[in-house]
N, CA, C and O atoms as CSV, one atom per row, in Angstrom:
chain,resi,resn,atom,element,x,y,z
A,1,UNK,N,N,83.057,78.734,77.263
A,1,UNK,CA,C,83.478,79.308,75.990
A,1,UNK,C,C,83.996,80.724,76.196
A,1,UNK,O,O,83.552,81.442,77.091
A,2,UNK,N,N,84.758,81.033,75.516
A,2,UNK,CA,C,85.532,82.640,75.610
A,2,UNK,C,C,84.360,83.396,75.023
A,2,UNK,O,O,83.672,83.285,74.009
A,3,UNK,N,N,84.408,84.222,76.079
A,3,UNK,CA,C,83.479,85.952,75.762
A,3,UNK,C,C,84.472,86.850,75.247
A,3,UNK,O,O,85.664,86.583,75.099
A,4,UNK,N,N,83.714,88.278,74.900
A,4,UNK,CA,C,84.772,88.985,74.962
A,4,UNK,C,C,84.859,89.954,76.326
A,4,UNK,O,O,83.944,90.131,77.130
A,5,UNK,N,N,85.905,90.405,76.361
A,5,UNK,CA,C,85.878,90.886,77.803
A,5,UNK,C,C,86.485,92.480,77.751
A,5,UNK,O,O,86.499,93.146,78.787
A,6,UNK,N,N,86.906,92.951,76.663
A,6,UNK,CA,C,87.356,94.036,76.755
A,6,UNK,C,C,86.998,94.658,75.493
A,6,UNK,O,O,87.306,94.108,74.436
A,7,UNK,N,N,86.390,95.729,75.520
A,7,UNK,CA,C,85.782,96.793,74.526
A,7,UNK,C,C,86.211,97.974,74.132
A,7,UNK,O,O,86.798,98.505,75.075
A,8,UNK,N,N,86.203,98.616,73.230
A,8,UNK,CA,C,86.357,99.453,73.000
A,8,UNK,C,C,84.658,100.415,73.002
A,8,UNK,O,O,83.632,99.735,72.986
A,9,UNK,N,N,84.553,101.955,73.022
A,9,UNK,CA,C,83.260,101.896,72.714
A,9,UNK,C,C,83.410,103.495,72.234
A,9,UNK,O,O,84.415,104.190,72.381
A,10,UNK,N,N,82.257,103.853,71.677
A,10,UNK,CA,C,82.164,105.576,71.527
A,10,UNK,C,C,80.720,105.757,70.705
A,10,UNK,O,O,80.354,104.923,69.876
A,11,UNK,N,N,79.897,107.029,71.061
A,11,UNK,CA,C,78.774,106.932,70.486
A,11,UNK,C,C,79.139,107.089,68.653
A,11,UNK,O,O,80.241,107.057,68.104
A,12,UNK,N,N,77.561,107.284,67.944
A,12,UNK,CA,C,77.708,106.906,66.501
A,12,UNK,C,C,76.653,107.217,66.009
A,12,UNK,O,O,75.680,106.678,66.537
A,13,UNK,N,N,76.410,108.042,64.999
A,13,UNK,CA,C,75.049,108.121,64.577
A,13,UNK,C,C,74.686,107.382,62.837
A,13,UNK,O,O,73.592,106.829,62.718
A,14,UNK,N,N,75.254,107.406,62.092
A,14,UNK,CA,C,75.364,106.936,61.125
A,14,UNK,C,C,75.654,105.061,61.076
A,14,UNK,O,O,75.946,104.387,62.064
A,15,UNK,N,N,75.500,104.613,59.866
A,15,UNK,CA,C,75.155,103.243,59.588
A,15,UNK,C,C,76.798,102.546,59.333
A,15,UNK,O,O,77.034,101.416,58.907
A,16,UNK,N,N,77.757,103.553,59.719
A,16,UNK,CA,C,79.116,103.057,59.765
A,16,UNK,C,C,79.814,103.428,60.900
A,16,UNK,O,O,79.692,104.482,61.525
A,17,UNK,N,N,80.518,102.545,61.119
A,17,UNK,CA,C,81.513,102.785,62.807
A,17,UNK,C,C,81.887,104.109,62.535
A,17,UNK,O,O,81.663,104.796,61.538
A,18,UNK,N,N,82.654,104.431,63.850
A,18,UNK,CA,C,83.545,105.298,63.474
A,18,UNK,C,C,84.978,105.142,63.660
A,18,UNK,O,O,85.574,104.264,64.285
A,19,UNK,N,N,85.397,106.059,63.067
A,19,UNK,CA,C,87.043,105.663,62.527
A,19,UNK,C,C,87.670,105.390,63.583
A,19,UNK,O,O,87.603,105.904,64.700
A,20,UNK,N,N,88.350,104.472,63.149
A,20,UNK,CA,C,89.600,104.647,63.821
A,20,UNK,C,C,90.734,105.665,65.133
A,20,UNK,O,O,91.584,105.392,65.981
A,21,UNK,N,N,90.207,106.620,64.708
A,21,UNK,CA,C,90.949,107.596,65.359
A,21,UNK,C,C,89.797,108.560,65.961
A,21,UNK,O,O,90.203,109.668,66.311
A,22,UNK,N,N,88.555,108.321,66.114
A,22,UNK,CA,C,87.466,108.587,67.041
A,22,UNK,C,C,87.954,108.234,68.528
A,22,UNK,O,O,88.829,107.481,68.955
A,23,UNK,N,N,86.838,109.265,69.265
A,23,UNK,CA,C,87.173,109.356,70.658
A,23,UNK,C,C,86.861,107.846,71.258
A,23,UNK,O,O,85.986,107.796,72.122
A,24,UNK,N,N,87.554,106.516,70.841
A,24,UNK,CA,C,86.811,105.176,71.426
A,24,UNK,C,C,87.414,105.825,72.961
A,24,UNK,O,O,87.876,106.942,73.197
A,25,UNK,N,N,87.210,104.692,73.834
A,25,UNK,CA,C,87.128,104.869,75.566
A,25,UNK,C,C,86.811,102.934,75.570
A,25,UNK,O,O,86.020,102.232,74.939
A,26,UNK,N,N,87.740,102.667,76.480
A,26,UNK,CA,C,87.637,101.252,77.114
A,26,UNK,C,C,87.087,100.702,77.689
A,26,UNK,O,O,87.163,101.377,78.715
A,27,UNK,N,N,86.220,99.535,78.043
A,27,UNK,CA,C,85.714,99.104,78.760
A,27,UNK,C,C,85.670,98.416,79.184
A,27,UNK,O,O,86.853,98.392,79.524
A,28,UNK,N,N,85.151,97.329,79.732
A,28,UNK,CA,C,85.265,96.061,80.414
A,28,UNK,C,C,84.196,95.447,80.509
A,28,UNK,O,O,83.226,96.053,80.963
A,29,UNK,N,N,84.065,94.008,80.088
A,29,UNK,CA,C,82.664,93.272,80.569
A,29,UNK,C,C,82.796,92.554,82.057
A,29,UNK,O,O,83.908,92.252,82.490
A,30,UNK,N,N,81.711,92.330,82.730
A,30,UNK,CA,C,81.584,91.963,84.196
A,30,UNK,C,C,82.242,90.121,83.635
A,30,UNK,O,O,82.461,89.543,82.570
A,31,UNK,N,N,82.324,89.835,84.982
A,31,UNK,CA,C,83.024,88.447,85.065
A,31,UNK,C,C,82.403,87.317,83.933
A,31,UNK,O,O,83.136,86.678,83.178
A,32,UNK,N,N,81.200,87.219,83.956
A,32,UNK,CA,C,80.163,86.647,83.412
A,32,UNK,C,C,80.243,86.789,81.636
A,32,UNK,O,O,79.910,85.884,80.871
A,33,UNK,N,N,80.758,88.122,81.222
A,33,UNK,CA,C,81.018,88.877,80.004
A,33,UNK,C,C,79.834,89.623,79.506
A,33,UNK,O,O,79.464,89.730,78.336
A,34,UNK,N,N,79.331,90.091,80.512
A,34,UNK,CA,C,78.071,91.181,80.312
A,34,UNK,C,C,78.700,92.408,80.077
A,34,UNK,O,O,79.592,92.782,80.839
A,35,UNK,N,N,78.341,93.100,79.092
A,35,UNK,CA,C,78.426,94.706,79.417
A,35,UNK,C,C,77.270,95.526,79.314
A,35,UNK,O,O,76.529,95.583,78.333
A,36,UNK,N,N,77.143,96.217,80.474
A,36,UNK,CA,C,76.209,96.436,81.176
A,36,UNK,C,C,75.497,97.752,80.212
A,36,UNK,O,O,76.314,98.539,79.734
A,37,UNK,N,N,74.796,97.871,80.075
A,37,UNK,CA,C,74.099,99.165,79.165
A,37,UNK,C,C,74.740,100.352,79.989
A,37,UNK,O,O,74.930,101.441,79.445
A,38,UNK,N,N,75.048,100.137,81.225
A,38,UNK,CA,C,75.182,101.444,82.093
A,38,UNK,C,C,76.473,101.777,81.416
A,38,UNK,O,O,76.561,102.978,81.162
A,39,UNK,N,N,77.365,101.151,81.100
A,39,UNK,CA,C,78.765,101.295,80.606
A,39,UNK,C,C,78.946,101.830,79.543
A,39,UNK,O,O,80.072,102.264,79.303
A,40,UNK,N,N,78.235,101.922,78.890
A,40,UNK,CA,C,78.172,102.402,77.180
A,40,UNK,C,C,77.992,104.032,76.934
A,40,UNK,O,O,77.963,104.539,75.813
A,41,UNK,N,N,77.869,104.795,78.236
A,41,UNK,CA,C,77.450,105.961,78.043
A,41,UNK,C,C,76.468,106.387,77.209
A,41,UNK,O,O,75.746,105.590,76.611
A,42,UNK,N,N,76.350,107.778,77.092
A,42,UNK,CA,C,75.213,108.501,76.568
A,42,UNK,C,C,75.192,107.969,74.970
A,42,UNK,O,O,76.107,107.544,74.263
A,43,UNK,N,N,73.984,108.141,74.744
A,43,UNK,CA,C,73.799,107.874,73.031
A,43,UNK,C,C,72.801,107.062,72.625
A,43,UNK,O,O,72.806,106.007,73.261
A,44,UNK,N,N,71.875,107.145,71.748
A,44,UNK,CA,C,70.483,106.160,71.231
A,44,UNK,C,C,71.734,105.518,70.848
A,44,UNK,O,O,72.190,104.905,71.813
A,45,UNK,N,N,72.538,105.415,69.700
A,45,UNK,CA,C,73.574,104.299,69.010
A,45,UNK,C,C,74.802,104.674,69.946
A,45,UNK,O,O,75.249,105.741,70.367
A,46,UNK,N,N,75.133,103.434,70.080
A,46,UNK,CA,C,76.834,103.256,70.624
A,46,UNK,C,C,77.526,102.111,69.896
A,46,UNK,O,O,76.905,101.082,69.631
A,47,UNK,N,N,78.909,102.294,69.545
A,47,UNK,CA,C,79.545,101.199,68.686
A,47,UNK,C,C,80.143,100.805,69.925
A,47,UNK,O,O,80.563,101.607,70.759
A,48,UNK,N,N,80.190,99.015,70.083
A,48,UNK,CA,C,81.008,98.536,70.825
A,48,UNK,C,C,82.221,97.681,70.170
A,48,UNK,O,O,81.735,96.672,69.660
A,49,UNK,N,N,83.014,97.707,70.076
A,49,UNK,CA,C,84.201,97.094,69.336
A,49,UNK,C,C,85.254,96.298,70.001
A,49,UNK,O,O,86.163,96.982,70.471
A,50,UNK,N,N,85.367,94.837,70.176
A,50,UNK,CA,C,86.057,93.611,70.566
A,50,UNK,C,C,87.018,93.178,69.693
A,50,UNK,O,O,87.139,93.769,68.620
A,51,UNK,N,N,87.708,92.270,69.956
A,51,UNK,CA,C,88.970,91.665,68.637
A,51,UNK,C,C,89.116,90.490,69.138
A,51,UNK,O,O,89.155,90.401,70.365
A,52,UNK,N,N,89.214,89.490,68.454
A,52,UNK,CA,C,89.939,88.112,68.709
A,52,UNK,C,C,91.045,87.436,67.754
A,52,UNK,O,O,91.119,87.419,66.525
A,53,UNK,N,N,91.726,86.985,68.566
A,53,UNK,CA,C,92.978,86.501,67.760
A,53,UNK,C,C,92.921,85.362,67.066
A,53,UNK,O,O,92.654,84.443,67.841
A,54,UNK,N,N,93.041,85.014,66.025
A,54,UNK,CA,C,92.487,83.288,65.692
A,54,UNK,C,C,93.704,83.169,65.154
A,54,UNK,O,O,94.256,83.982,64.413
A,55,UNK,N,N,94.216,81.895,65.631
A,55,UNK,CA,C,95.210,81.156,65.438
A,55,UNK,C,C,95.200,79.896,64.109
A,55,UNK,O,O,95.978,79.576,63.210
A,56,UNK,N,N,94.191,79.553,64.473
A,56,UNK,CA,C,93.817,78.411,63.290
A,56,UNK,C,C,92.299,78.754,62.541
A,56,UNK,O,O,91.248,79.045,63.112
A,57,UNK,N,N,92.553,78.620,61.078
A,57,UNK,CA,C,91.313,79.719,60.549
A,57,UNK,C,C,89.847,78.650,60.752
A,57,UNK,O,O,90.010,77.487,61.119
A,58,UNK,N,N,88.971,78.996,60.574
A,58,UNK,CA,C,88.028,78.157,60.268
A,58,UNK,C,C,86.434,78.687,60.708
A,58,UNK,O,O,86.329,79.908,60.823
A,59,UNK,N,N,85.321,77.953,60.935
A,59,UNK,CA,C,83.954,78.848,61.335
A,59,UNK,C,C,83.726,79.016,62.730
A,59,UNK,O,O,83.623,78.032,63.463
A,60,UNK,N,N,83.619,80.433,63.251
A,60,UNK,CA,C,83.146,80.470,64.515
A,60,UNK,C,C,81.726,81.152,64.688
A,60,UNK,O,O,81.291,81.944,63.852
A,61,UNK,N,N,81.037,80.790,65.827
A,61,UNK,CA,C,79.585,80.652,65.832
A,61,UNK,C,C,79.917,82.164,67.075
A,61,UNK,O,O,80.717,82.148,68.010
A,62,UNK,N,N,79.176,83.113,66.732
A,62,UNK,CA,C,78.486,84.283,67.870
A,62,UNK,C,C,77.603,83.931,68.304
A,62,UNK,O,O,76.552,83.812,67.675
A,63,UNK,N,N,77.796,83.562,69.914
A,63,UNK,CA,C,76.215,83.520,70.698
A,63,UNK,C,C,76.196,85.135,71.263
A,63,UNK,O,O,77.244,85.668,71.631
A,64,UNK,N,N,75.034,85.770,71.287
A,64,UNK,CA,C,74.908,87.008,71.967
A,64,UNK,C,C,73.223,86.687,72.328
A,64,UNK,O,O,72.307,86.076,71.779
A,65,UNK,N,N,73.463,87.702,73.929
A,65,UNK,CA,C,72.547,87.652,74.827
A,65,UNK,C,C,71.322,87.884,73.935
A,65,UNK,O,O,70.235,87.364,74.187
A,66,UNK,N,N,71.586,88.852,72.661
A,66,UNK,CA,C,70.204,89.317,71.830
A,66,UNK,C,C,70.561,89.624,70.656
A,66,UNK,O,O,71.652,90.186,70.759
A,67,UNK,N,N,70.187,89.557,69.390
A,67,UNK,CA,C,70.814,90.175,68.619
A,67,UNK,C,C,69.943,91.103,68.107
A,67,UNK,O,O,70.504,91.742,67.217
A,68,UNK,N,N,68.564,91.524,68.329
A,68,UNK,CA,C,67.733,92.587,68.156
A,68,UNK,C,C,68.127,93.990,68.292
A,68,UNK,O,O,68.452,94.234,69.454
A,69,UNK,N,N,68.189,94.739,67.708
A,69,UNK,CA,C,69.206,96.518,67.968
A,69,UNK,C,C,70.547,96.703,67.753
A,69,UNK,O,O,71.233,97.673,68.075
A,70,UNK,N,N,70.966,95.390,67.011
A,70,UNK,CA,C,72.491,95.295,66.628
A,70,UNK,C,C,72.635,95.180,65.635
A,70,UNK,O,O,71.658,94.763,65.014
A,71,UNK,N,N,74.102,95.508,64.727
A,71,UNK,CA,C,74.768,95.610,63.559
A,71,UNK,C,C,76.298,95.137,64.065
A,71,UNK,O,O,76.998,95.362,65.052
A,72,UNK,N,N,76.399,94.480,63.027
A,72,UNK,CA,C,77.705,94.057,63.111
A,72,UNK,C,C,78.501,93.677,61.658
A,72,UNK,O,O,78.137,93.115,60.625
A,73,UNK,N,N,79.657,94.221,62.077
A,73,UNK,CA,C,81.405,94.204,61.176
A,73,UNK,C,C,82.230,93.627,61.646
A,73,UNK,O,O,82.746,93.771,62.755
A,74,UNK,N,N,82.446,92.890,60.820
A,74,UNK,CA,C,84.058,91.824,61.500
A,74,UNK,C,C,85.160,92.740,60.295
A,74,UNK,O,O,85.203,92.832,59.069
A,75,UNK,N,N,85.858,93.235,61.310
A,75,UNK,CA,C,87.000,94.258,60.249
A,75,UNK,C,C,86.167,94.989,59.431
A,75,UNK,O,O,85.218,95.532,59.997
A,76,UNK,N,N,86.270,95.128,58.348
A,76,UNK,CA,C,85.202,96.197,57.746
A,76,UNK,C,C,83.990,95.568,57.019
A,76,UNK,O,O,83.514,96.222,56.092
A,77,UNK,N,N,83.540,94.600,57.273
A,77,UNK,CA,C,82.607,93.888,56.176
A,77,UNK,C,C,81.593,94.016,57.201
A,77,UNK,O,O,81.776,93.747,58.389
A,78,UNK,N,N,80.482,94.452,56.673
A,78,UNK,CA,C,79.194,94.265,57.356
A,78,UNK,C,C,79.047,92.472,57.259
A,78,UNK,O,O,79.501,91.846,56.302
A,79,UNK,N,N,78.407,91.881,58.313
A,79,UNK,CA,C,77.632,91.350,58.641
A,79,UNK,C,C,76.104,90.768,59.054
A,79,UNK,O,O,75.546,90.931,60.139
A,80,UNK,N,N,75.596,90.056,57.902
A,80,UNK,CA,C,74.008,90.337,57.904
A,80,UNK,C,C,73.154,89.048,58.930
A,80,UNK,O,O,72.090,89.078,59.548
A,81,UNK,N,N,74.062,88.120,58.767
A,81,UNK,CA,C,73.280,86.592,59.818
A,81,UNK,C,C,73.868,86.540,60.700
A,81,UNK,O,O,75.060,86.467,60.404
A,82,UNK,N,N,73.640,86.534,62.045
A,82,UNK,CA,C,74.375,86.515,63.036
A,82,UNK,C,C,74.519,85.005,63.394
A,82,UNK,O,O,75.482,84.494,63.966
A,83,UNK,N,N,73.325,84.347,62.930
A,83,UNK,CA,C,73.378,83.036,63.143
A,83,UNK,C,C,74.079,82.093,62.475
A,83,UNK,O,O,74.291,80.974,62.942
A,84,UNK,N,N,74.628,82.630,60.929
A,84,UNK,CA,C,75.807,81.450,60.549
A,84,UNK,C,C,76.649,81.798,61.035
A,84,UNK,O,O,76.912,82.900,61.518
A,85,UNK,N,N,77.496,80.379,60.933
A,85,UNK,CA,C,78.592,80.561,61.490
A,85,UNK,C,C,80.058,81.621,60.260
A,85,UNK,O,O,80.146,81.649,59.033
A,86,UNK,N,N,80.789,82.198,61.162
A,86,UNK,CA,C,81.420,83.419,60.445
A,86,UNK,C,C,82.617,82.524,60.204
A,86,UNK,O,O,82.853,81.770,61.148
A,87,UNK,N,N,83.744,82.393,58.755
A,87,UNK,CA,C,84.698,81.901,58.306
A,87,UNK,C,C,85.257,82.721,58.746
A,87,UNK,O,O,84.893,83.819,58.325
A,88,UNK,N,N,86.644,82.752,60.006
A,88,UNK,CA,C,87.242,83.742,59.932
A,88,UNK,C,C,88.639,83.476,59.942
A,88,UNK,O,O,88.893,82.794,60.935
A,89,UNK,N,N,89.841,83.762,59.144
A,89,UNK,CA,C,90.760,83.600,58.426
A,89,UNK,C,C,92.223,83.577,59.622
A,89,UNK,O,O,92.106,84.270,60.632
A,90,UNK,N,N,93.105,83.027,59.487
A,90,UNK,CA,C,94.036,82.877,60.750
A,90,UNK,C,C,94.684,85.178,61.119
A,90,UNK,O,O,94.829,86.063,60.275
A,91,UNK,N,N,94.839,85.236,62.444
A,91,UNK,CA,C,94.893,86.263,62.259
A,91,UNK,C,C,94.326,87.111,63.645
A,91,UNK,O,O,93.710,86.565,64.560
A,92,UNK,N,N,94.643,88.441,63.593
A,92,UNK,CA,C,93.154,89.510,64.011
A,92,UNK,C,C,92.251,89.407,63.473
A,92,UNK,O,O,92.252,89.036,62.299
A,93,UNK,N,N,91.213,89.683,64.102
A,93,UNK,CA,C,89.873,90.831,63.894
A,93,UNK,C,C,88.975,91.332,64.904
A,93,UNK,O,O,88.545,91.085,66.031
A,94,UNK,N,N,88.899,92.191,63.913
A,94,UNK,CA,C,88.003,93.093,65.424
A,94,UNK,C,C,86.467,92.973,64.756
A,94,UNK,O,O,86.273,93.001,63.541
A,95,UNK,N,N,85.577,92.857,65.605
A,95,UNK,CA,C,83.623,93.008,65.915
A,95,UNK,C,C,83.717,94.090,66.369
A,95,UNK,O,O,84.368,94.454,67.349
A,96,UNK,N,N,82.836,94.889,65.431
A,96,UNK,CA,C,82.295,95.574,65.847
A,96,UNK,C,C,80.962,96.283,65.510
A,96,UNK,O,O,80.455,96.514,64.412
A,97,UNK,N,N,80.498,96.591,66.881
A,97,UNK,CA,C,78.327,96.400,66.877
A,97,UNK,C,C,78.084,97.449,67.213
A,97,UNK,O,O,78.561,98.152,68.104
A,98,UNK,N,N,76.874,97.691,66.091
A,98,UNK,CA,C,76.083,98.751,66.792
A,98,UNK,C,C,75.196,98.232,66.958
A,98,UNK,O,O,74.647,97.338,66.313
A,99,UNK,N,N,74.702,99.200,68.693
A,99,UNK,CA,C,73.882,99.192,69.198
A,99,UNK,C,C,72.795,100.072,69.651
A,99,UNK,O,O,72.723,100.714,70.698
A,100,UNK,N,N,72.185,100.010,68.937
A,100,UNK,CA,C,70.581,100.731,68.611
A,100,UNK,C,C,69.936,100.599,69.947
A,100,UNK,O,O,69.124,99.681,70.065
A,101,UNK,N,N,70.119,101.210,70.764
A,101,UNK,CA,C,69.238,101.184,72.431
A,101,UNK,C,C,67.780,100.670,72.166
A,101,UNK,O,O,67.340,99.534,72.339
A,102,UNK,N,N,67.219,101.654,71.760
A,102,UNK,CA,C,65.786,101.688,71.404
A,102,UNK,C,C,64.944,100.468,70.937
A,102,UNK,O,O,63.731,100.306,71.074
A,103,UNK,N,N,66.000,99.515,70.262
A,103,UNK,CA,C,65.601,98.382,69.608
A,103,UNK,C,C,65.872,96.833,70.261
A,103,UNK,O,O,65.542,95.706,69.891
A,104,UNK,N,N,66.665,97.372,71.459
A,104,UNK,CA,C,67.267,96.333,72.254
A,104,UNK,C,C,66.660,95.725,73.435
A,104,UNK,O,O,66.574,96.347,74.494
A,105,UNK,N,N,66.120,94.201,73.248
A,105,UNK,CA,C,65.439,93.677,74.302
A,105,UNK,C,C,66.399,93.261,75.341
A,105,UNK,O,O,65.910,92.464,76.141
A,106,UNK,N,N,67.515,93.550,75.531
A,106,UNK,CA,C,68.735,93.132,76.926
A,106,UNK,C,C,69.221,94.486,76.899
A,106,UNK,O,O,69.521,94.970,75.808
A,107,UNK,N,N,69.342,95.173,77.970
A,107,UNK,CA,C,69.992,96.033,78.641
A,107,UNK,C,C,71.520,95.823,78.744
A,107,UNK,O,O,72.278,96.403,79.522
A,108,UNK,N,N,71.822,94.935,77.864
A,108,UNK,CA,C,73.367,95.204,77.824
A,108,UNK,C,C,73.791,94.694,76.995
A,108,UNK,O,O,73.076,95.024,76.050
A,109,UNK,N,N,75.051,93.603,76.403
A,109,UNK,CA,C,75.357,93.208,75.581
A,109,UNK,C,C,76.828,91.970,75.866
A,109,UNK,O,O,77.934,92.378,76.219
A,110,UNK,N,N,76.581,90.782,75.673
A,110,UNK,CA,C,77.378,89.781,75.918
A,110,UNK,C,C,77.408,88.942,74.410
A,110,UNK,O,O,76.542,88.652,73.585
A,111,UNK,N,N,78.853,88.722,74.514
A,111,UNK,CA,C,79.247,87.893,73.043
A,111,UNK,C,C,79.728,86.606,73.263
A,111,UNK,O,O,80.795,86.548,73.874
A,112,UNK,N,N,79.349,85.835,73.010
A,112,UNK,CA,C,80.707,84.733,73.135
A,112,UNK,C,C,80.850,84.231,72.369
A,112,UNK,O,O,79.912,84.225,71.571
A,113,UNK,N,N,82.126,83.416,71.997
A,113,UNK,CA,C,82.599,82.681,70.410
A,113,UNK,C,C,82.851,81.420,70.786
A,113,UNK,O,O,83.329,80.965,71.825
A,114,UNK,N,N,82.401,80.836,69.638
A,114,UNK,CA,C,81.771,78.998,69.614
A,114,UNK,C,C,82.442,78.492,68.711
A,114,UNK,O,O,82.562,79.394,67.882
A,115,UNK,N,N,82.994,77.548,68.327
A,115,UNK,CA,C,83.341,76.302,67.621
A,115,UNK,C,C,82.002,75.257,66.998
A,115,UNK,O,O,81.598,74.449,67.833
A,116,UNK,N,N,81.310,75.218,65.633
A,116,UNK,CA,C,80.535,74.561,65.229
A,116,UNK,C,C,81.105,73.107,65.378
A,116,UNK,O,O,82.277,72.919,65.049
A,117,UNK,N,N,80.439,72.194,65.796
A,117,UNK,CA,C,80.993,70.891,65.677
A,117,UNK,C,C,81.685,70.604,63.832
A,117,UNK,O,O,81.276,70.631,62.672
A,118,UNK,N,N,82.410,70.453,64.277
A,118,UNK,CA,C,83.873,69.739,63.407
A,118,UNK,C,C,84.449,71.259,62.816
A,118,UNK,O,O,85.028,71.277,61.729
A,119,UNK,N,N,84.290,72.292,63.456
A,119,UNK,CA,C,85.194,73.566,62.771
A,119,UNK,C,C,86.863,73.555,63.223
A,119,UNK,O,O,87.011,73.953,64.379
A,120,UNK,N,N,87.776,73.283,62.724
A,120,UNK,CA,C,89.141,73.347,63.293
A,120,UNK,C,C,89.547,74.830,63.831
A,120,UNK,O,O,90.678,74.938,64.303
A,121,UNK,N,N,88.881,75.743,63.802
A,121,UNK,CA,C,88.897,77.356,64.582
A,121,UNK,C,C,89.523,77.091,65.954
A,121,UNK,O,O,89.118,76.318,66.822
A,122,UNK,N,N,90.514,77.832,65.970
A,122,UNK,CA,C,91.044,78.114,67.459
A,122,UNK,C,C,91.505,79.350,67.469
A,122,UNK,O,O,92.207,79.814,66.570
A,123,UNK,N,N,91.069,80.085,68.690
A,123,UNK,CA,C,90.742,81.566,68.756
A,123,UNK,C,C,90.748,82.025,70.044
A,123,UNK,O,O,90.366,81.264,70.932
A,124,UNK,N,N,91.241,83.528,70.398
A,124,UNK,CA,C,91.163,83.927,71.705
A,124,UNK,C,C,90.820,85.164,71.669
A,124,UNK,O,O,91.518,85.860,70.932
A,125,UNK,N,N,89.755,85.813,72.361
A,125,UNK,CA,C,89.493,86.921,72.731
A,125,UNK,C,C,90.459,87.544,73.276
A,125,UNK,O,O,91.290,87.068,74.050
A,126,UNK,N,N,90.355,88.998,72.758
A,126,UNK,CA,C,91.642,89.856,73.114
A,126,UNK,C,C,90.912,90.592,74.581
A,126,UNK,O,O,89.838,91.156,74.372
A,127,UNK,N,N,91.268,90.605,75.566
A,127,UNK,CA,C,90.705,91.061,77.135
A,127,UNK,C,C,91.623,90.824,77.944
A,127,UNK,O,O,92.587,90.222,77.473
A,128,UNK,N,N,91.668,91.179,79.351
A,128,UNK,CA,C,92.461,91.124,79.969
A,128,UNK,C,C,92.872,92.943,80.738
A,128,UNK,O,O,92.914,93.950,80.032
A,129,UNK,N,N,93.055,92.945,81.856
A,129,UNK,CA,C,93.621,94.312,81.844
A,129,UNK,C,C,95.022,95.099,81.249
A,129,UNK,O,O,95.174,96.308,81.429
């Protein structure tokens, strides 16, 4: 299944990303689609921010390594269940998580996007160098 593989990231202290035009910095997940806590630089909170392209709209399922110490926005809408599956509309969007160190039982952070049996969703993580 497609991970995401390329990040955006920048620390954050407040209960909303930060803008747009904040100091983000790039990153990369390891082959596997880990990103490694070491990568995230300094900060109790760091926003990590991914995008996927969906071609055909429909529900896609987030598996992540943990979801304990995280928050998440698909484009600007908070996100409260990580476990339903997310309707997401033909198009961009970008995820993006905060990550609360302190609260986090995995030392890093891996996403990958799923297809619920019978969802017509077809979608690609934006990554790549």
């Amino acid at each position: 299944s497609p991970v995401i593989r390329k990040w955006k990231i920048a620390p954050g202290s407040a209960d909303k990303p930060p803008a747009s035009d904040a100091p983000w910095s790039t990153v990369y997940s390891k082959v596997d689609g880990v990103l490694p806590d070491a990568d995230l630089g300094p900060g109790e909170i760091i926003y990590a921010q991914g995008a996927a392209n969906v071609q055909v709209a429909g529900p896609v399922k987030l598996l992540l390594n943990s979801p304990k110490g995280l928050k998440l926005w698909i484009d600007d809408r908070p996100v409260n269940n990580f476990a339903s599956p997310l309707d997401l509309t033909a198009g961009r969007h970008t995820l993006t998580f905060a990550i609360q160190r302190a609260q986090r039982d995995a030392p890093s952070l891996r996403v990958e996007l799923t297809s619920p049996t019978g969802s017509p969703a077809k979608y690609q993580p934006e990554g790549g160098l």
